[in-house]
BAMIKE-875292 format. One record per residue: chain; x, y, z of N, C-alpha, C in turn. Coordinates in nm, 2 decimals, decimal comma, padded with zeros to 4 digits. Example, Ala and Ser with C-alpha at 12.3 -4.5 7.8 and 13.67 -1.06 7.14 Angstrom:
BATI   mol      npx      npy      npz     capx     capy     capz      cpx      cpy      cpz
BATI     A    01,32   -00,57    00,78    01,23   -00,45    00,78    01,32   -00,33    00,78
BATI     A    01,28   -00,22    00,71    01,37   -00,11    00,71    01,29    00,00    00,79
***
This chain:
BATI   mol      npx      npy      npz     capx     capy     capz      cpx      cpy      cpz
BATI     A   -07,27   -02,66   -03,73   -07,41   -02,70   -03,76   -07,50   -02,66   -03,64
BATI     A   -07,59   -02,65   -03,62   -07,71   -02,59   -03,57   -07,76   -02,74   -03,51
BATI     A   -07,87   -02,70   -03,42   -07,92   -02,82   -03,29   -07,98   -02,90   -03,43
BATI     A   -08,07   -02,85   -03,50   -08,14   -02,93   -03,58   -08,06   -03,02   -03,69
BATI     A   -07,99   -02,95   -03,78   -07,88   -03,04   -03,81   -07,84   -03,18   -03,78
BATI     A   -07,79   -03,10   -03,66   -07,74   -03,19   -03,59   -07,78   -03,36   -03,53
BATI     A   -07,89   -03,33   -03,46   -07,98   -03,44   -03,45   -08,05   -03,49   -03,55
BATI     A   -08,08   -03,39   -03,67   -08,13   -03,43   -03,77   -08,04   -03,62   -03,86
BATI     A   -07,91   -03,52   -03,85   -07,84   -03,61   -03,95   -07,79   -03,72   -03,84
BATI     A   -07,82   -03,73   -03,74   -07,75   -03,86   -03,65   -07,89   -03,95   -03,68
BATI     A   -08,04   -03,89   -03,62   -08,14   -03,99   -03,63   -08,18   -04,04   -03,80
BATI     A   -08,12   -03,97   -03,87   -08,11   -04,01   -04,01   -08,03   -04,13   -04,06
BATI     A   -07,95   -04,16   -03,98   -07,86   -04,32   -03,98   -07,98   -04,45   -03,98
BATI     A   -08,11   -04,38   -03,93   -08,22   -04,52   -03,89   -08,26   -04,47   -04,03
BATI     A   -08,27   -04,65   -04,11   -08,37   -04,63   -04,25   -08,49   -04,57   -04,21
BATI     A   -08,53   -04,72   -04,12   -08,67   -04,68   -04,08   -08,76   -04,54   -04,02
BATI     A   -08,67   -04,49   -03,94   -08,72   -04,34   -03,87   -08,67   -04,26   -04,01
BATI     A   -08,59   -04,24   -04,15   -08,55   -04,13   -04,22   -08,69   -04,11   -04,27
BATI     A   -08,83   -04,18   -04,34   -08,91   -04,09   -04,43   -08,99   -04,02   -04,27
BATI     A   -08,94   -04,03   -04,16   -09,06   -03,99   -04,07   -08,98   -03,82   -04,07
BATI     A   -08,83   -03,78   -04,05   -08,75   -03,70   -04,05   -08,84   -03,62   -04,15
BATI     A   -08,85   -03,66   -04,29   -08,89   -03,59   -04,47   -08,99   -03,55   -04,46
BATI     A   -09,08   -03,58   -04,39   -09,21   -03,58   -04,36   -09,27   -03,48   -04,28
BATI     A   -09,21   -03,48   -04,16   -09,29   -03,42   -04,04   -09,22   -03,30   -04,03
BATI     A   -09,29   -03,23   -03,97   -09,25   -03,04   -03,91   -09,12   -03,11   -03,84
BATI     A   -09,02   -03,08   -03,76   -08,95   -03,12   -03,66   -09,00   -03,01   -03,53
BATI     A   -09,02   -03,00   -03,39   -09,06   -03,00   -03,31   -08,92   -02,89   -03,21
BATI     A   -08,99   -02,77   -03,18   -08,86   -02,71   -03,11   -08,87   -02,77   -03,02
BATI     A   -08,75   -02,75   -02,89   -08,73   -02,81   -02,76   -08,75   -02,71   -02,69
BATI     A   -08,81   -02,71   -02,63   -08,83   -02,56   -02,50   -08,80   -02,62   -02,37
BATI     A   -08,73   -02,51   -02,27   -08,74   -02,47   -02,21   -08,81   -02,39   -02,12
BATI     A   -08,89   -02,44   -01,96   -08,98   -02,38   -01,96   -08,95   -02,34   -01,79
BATI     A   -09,00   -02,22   -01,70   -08,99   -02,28   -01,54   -09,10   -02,32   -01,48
BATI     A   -09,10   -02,30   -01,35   -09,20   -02,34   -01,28   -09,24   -02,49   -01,28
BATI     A   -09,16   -02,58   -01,24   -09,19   -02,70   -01,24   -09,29   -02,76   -01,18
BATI     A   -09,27   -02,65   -01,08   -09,41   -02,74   -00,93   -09,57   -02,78   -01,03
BATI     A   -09,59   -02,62   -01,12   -09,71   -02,62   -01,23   -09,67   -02,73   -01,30
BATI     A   -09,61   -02,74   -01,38   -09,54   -02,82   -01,47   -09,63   -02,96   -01,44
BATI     A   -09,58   -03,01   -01,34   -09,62   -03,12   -01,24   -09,76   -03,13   -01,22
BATI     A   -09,80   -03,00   -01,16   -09,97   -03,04   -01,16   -10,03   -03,05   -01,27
BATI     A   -10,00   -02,97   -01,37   -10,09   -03,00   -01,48   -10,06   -03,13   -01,54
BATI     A   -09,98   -03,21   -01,49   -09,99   -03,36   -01,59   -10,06   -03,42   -01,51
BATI     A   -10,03   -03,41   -01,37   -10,16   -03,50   -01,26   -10,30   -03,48   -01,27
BATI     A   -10,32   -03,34   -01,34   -10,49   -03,27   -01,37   -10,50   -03,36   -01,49
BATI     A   -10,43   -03,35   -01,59   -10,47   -03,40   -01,75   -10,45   -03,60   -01,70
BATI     A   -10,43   -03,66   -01,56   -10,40   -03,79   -01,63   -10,57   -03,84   -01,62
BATI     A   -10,54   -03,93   -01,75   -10,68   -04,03   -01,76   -10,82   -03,91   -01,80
BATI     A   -10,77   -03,84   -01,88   -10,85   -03,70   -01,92   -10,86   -03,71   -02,05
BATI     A   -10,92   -03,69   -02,14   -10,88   -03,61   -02,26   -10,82   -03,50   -02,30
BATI     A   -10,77   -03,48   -02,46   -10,66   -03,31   -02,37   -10,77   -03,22   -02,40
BATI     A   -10,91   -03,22   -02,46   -10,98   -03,13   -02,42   -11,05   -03,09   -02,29
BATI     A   -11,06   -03,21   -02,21   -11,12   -03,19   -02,09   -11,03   -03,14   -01,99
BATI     A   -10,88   -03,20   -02,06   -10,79   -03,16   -01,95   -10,75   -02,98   -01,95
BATI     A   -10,73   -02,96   -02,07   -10,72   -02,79   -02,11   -10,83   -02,76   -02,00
BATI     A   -10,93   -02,77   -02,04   -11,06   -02,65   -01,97   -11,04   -02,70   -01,84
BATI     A   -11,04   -02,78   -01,77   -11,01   -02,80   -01,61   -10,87   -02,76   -01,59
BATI     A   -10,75   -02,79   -01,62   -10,61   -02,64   -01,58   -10,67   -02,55   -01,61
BATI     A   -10,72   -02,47   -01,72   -10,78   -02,33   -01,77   -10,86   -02,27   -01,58
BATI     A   -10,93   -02,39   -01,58   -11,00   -02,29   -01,44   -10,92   -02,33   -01,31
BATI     A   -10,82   -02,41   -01,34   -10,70   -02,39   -01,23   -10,67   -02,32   -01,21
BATI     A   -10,60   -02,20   -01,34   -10,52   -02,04   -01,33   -10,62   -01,98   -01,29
BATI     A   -10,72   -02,03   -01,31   -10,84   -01,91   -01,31   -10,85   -01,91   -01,21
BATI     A   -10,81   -01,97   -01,08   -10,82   -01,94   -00,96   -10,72   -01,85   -00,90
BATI     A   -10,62   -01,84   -00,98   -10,48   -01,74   -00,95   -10,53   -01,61   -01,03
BATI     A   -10,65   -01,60   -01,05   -10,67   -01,52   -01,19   -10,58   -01,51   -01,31
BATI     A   -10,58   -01,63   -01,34   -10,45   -01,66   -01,47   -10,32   -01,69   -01,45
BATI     A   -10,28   -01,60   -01,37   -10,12   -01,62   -01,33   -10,09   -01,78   -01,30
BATI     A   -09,90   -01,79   -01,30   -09,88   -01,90   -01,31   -09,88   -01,90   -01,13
BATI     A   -09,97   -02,02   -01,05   -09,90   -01,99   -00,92   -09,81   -02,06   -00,85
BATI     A   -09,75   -01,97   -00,75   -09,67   -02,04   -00,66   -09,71   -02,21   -00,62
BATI     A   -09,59   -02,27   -00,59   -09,62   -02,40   -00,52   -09,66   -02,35   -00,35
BATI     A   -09,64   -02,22   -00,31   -09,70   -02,22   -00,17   -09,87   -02,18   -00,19
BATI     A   -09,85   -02,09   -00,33   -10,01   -02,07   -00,35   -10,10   -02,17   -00,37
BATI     A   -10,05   -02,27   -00,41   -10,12   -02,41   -00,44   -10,13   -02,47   -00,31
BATI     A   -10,02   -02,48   -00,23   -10,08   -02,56   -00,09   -10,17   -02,49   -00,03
BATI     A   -10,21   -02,38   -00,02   -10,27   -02,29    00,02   -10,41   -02,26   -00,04
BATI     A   -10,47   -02,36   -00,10   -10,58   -02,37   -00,20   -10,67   -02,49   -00,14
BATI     A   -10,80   -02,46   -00,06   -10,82   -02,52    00,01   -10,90   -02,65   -00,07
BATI     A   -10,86   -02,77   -00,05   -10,93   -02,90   -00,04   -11,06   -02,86   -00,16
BATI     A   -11,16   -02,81   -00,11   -11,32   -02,80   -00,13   -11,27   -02,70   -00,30
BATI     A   -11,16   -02,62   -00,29   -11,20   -02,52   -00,40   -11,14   -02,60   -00,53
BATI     A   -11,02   -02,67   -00,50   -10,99   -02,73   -00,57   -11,08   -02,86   -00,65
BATI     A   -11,17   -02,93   -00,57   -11,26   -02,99   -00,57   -11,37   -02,95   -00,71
BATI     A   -11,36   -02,82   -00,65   -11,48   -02,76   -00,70   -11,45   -02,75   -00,88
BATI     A   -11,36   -02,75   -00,93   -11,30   -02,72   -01,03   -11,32   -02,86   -01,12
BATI     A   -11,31   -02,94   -00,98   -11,33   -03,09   -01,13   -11,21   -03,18   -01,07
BATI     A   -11,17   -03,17   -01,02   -11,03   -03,27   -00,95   -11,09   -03,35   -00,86
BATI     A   -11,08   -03,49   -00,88   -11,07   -03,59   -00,78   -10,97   -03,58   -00,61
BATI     A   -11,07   -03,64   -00,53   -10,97   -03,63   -00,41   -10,81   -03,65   -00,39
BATI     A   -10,84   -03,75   -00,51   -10,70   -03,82   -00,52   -10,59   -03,75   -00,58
BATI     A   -10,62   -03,67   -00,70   -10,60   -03,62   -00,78   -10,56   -03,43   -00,69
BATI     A   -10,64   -03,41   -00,59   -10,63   -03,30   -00,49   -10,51   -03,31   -00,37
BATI     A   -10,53   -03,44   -00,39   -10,39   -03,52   -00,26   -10,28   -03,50   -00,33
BATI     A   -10,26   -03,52   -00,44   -10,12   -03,52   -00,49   -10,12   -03,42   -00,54
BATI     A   -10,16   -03,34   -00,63   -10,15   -03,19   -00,64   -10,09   -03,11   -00,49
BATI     A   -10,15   -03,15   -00,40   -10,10   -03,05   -00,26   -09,94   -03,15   -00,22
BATI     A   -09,97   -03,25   -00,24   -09,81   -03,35   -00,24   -09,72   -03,25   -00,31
BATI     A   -09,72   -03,23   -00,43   -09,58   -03,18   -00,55   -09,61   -03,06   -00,46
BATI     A   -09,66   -02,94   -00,44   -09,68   -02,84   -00,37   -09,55   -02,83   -00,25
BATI     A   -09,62   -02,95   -00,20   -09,54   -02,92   -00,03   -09,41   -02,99   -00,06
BATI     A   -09,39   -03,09   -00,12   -09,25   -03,14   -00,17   -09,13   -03,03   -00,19
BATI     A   -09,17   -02,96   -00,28   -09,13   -02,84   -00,38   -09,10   -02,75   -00,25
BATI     A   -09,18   -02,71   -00,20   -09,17   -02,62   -00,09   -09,05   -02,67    00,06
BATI     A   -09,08   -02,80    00,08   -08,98   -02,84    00,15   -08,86   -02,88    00,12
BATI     A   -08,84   -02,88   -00,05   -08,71   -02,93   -00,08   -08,63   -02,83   -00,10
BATI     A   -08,69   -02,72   -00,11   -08,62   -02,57   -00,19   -08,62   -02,60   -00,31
BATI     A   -08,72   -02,69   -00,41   -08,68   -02,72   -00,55   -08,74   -02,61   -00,61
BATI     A   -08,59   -02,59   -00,65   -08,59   -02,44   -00,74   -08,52   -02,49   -00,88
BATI     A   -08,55   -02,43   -01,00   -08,54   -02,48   -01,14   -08,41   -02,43   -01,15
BATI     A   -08,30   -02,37   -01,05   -08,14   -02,40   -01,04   -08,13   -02,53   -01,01
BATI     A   -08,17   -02,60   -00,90   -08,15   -02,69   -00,87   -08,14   -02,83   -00,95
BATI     A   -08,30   -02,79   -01,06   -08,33   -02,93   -01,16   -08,21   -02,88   -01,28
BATI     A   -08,12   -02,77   -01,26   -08,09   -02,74   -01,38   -07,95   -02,79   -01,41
BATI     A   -07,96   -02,89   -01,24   -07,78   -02,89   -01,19   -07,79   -03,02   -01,20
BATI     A   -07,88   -03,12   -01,17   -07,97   -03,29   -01,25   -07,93   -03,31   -01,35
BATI     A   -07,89   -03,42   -01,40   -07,85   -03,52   -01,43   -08,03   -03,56   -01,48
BATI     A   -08,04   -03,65   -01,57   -08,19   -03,71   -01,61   -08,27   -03,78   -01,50
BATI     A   -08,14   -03,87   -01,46   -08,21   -04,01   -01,39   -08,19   -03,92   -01,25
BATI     A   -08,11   -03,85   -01,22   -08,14   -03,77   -01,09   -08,26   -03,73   -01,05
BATI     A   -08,32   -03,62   -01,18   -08,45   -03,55   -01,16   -08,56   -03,68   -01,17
BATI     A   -08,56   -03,77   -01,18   -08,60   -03,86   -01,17   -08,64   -03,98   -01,06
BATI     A   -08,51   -04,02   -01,01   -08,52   -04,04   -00,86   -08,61   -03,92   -00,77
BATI     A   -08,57   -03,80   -00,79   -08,61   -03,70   -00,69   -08,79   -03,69   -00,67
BATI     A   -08,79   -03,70   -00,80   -08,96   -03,65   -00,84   -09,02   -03,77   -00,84
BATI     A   -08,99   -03,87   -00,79   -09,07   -04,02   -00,81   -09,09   -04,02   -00,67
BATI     A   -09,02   -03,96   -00,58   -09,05   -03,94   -00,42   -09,18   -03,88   -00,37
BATI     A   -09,22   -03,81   -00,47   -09,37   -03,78   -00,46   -09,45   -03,86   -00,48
BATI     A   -09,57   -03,87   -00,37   -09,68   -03,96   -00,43   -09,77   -03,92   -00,51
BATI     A   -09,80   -04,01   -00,64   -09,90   -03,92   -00,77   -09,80   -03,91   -00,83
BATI     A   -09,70   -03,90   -00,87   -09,58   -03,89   -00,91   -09,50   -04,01   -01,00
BATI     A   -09,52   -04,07   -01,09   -09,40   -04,20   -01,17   -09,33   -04,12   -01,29
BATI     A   -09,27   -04,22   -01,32   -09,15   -04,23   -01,40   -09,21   -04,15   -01,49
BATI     A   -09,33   -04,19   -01,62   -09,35   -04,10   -01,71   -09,36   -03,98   -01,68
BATI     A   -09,44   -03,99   -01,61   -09,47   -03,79   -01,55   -09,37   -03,73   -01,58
BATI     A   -09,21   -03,80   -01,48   -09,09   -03,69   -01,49   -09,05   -03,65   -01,63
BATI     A   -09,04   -03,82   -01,65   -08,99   -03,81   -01,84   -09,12   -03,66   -01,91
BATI     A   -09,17   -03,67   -01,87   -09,26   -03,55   -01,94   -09,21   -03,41   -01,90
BATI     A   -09,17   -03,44   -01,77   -09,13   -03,30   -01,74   -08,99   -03,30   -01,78
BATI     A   -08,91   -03,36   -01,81   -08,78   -03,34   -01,88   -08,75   -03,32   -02,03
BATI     A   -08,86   -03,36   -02,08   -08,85   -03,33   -02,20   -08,91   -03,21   -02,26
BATI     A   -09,09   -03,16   -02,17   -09,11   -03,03   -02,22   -09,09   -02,94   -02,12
BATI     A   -09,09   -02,98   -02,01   -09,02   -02,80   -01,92   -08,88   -02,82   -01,91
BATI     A   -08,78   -02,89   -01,87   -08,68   -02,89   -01,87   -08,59   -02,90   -02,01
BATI     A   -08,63   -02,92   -02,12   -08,57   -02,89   -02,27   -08,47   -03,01   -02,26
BATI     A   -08,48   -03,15   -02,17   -08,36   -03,27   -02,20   -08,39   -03,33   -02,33
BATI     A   -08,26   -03,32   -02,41   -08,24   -03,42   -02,58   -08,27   -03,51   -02,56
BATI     A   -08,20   -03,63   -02,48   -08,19   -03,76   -02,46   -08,31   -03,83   -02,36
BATI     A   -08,42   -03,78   -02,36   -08,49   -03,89   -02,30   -08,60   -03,96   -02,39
BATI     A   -08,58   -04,07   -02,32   -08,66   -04,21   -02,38   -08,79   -04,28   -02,31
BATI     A   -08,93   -04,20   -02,33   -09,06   -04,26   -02,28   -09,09   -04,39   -02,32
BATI     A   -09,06   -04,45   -02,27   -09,07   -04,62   -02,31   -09,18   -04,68   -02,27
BATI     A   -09,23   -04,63   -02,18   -09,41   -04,67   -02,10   -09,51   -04,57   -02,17
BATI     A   -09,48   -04,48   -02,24   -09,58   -04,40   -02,33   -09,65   -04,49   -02,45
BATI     A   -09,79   -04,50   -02,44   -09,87   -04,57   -02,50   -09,85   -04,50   -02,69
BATI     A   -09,83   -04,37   -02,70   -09,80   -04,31   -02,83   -09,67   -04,39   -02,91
BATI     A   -09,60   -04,33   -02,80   -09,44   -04,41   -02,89   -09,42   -04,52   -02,89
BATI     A   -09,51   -04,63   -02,83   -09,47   -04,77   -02,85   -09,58   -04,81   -02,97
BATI     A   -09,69   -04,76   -03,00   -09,77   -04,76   -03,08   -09,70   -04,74   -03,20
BATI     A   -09,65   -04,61   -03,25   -09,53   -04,51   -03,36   -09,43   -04,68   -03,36
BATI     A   -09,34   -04,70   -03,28   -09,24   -04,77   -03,31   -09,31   -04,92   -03,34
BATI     A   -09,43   -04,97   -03,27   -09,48   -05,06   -03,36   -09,49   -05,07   -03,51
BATI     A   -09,56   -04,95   -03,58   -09,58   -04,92   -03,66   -09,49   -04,90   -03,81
BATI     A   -09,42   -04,84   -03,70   -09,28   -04,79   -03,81   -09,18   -04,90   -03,88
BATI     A   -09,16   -05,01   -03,74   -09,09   -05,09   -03,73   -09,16   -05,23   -03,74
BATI     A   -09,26   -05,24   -03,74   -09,32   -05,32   -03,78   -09,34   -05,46   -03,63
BATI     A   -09,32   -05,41   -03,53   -09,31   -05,49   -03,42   -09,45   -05,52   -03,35
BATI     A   -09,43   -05,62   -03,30   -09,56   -05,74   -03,25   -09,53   -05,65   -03,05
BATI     A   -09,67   -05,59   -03,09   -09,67   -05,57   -02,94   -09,74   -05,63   -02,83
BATI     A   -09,81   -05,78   -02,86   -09,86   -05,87   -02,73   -09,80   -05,91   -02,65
BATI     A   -09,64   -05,94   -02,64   -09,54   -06,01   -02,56   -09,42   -05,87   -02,46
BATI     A   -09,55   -05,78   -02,39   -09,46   -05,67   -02,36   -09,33   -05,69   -02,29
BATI     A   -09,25   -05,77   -02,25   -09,12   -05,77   -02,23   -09,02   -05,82   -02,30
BATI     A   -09,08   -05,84   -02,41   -08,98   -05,84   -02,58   -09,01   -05,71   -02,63
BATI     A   -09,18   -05,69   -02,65   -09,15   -05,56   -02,71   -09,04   -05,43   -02,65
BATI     A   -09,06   -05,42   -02,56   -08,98   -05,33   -02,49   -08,85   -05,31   -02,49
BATI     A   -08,82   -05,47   -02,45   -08,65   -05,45   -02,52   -08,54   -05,46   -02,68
BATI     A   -08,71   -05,50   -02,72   -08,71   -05,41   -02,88   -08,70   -05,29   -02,91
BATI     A   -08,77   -05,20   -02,79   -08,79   -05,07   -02,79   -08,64   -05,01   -02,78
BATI     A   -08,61   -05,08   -02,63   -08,47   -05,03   -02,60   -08,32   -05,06   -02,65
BATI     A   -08,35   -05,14   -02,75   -08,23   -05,14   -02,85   -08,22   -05,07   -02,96
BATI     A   -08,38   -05,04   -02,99   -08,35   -04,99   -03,15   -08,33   -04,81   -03,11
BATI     A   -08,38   -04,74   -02,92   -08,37   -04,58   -02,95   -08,25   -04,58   -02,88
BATI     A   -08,20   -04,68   -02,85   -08,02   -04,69   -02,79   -07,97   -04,60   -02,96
BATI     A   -07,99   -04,63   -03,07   -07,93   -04,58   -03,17   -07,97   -04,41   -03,15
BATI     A   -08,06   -04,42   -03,11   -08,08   -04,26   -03,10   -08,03   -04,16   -03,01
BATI     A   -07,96   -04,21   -02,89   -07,91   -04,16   -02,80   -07,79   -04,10   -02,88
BATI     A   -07,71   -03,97   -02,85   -07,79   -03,91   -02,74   -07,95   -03,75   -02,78
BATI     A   -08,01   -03,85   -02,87   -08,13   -03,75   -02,94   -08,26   -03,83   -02,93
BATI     A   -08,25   -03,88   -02,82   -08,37   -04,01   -02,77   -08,51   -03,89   -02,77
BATI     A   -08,52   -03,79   -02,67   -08,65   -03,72   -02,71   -08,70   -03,63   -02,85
BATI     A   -08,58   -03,63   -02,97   -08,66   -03,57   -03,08   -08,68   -03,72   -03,14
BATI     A   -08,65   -03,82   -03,11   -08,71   -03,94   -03,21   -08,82   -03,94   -03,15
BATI     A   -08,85   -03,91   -03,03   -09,04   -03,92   -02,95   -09,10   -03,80   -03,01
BATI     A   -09,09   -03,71   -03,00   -09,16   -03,59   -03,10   -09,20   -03,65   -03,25
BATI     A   -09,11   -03,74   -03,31   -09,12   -03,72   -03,45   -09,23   -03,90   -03,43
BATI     A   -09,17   -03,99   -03,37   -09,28   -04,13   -03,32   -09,42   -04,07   -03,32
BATI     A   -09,45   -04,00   -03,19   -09,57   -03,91   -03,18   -09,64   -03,83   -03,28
BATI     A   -09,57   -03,77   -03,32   -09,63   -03,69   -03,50   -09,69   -03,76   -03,56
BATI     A   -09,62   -03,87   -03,58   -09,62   -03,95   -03,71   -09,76   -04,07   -03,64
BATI     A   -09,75   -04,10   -03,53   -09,88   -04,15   -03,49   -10,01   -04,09   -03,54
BATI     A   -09,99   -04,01   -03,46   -10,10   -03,84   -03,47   -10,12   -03,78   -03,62
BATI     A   -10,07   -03,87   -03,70   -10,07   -03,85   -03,85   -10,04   -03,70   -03,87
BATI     A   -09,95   -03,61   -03,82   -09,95   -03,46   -03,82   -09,84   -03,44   -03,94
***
């Protein structure tokens, strides 16, 4: 059987998640490199909309004239220009953080490719500007990981409210409501968040 199949007919054991399966497009898993970018563009898009966030990365590359750049091209982007584009100071600090990190660790996408989930996880929370969701984002769409589970993602706790019909005012019940019912989904924990998120997003 094929990847989709595959995960298809395991997350299909949940009643509850099967009409979201019947329903929705399913979601390829990609693979992507360049982590260091990877990284800044979620630190540009947080607390953004994703249209304001597009057009402010848009004139990020545009400073590489499109190209994807180096993490030494990015340390190398002075304070004021970055500024200039629409980035908060703070927002400019940690951008040049994942930069110089990357650059002093030798993190090279052999390296994330040799990680373990909760590894690349530890490693990349070492940055400041940097938490848990961020990585999980970066594990799921540039790194191509099946099994991860955004549990602090405001989308899929919303979806699994919804679906499941769960009372989300008491967050440390909900949560470990969360974490029993995508324990079933393991080990296909990030296509049940593609298909949560769809189904939020009414798509």
């Amino acid at each position: 059987m094929n990847t989709e199949a595959v995960y298809y007919a395991h997350l299909s054991k949940d009643k509850k998640l099967l009409p979201l399966l019947k329903t929705i497009i399913p979601r390829p898993l990609k693979k992507r490199k360049n982590i260091c970018l990877r990284l800044c563009a979620s630190i540009i898009s947080q607390q953004l909309s994703t249209k304001v966030a597009e057009v402010i990365f848009k004139r990020f590359l545009d400073l590489y004239n499109g190209e994807e750049p180096t993490a030494q091209q990015i340390l190398d982007t002075p304070t004021e220009t970055l500024r200039g584009i629409g980035l908060s100071n703070a927002k400019v600090s940690y951008v040049h953080n994942v930069a110089r990190f990357m650059i002093e660790q030798n993190a090279t996408d052999k390296l994330f490719a040799k990680m373990d989930n909760e590894a690349v996880i530890d490693f990349l929370t070492q940055i400041k500007g940097v938490g848990r969701w961020t990585v999980e984002m970066i594990l799921m769409f540039t790194l191509g990981r099946e099994d991860v589970f955004a549990i602090d993602d405001l989308g899929i706790q919303q979806g699994i409210a919804k679906v499941y019909g769960l009372d989300m005012t008491d967050k440390k019940a909900f949560k470990a409501q969360m974490l029993k019912l995508s324990a079933k989904w393991a080990p296909y924990r990030t296509y049940a968040c593609f298909f949560l998120w769809d189904y939020k997003d009414g798509k």
